[in-house]
C-alpha angles and dihedrals in degrees: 000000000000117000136214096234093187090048106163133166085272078080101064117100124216108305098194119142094013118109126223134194127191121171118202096044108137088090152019121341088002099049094049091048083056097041089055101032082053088046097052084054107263111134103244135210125205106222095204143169094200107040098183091064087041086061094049088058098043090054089051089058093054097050084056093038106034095185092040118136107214134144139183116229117176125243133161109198089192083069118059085198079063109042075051094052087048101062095029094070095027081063094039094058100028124059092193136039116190105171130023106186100188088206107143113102146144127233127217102322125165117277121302157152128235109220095265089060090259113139109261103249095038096046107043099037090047118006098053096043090044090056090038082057104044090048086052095041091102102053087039088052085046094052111082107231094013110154129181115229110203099187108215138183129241074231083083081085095078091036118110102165109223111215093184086065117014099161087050086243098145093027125074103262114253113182104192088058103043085054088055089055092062101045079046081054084052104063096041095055086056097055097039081055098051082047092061119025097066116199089331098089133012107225111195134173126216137178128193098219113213114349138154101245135157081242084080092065088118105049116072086176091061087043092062088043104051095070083064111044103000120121131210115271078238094068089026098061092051086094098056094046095036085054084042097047118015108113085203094063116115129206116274087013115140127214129203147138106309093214146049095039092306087305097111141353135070130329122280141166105254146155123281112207128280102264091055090059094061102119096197093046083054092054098042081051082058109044088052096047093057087050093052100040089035084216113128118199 
């Protein structure tokens, strides 16, 4: 398939009457897929832990965008009562959902559990937006077109999930890699998705490659070297939306920076590594995450 290797938001077509959720949009990759998507037309929720930020960006939005529909809903992925609340009351008040961009995550923090005794990362990069996916799935699955957007890391490629210990309780704790576990989760879960959901639903990964985002808090390492290699959210964000909007995207596709080993550029469809590709660590990955959320697609 031949690509557009200079894809930008001029792409994207008119968005009206779609709806769109991204959690994690009061910052970075997930505020700028809001910010456009709202822009093209689709009336845009904003999927947030903290909702008075999130109102604050919506309102900046609509200062951009003066007809723009958006609107802030909390969720917290670290709880599973509130991934549930969540969807209870976003199918409660829509009756389509056309694109779902897991975005939210949290980078390399110290160690930590989510509310439900998950290790953080794990369990909010994946877990979360496992059981999120699974509670939208049938009004995804009743919404012609729909797709599902898991936004991973390049950093997938030091991730080796370990199923014997999933919240690193009997293993020294290593942030980076456990990280890398979850962004690995990620990309599973999309395949596995795009396995399983037949035409129904387009499942599609993305990664932002190296950009300067408020997800790096933790790193001082990534915050000196931002000012070297790092590109804008604005760049930074092409792959998610590519991944949202383009009518040329195909299931278990993955977007990122065409240049720079993956690191900048434009979107475009490429590999993920090896391990990603193990299909029956994919469906162990699945049939875990389903015990632990206690959410079945």
């Amino acid at each position: 398939m031949s690509q557009n290797r200079n894809w930008t938001i001029d792409n994207i077509g008119d968005q009206t009457g779609r709806v769109v959720v991204v959690t994690g949009s009061t910052s970075g990759i997930g505020e700028q897929t809001a910010r456009v998507a709202a822009g093209k037309g689709a009336s845009v929720v904003m999927a947030v832990r903290n909702t008075a930020k999130g109102e604050e960006v919506a309102a900046s939005i609509r200062a951009e965008h003066p007809s723009a529909d958006v609107s802030v809903r909390e969720l917290d992925l670290s709880s599973l009562a509130s991934v549930r609340q969540f969807a209870d009351v976003f199918t409660s008040e829509r009756q389509r959902l056309d694109v779902l961009v897991n975005n939210a995550g949290v980078m390399m923090p110290p160690y930590s559990k989510t509310t439900d005794g998950f290790e953080i990362q794990m369990g909010t990069n994946h877990l979360g937006h496992f059981a999120l996916t699974g509670l939208l799935m049938p009004l995804l699955k009743a919404t012609e077109g729909a797709r599902v957007v898991n936004v991973s890391s390049l950093a997938h490629r030091f991730g080796n999930i370990d199923f014997e210990d999933l919240s690193w309780e009997q293993r020294s704790y290593n942030t980076q890699r456990a990280y890398g576990d979850s962004k690995l989760a990620n990309l599973y879960f999309t395949y596995e998705l795009a396995k399983r959901a037949g035409s129904e639903v387009l499942p599609v990964a993305a990664h932002p490659g190296w950009t300067a985002t408020e997800l790096q808090r933790h790193s001082g390492l990534f915050r000196f070297f931002n000012r070297f290699f790092a590109q804008t959210v604005e760049m930074g964000a092409l792959p998610t939306l590519r991944a949202a909007f383009d009518d040329d995207v195909a299931a278990g596709q993955f977007y990122g920076p065409a240049k720079a080993m993956h690191w900048r550029g434009h979107p475009v469809a490429h590999e993920s590594n090896d391990r990603s590709h193990e299909e029956p660590v994919a469906e162990t990955l699945w049939a875990t995450s389903e015990k632990l959320t206690g959410v079945s697609f």
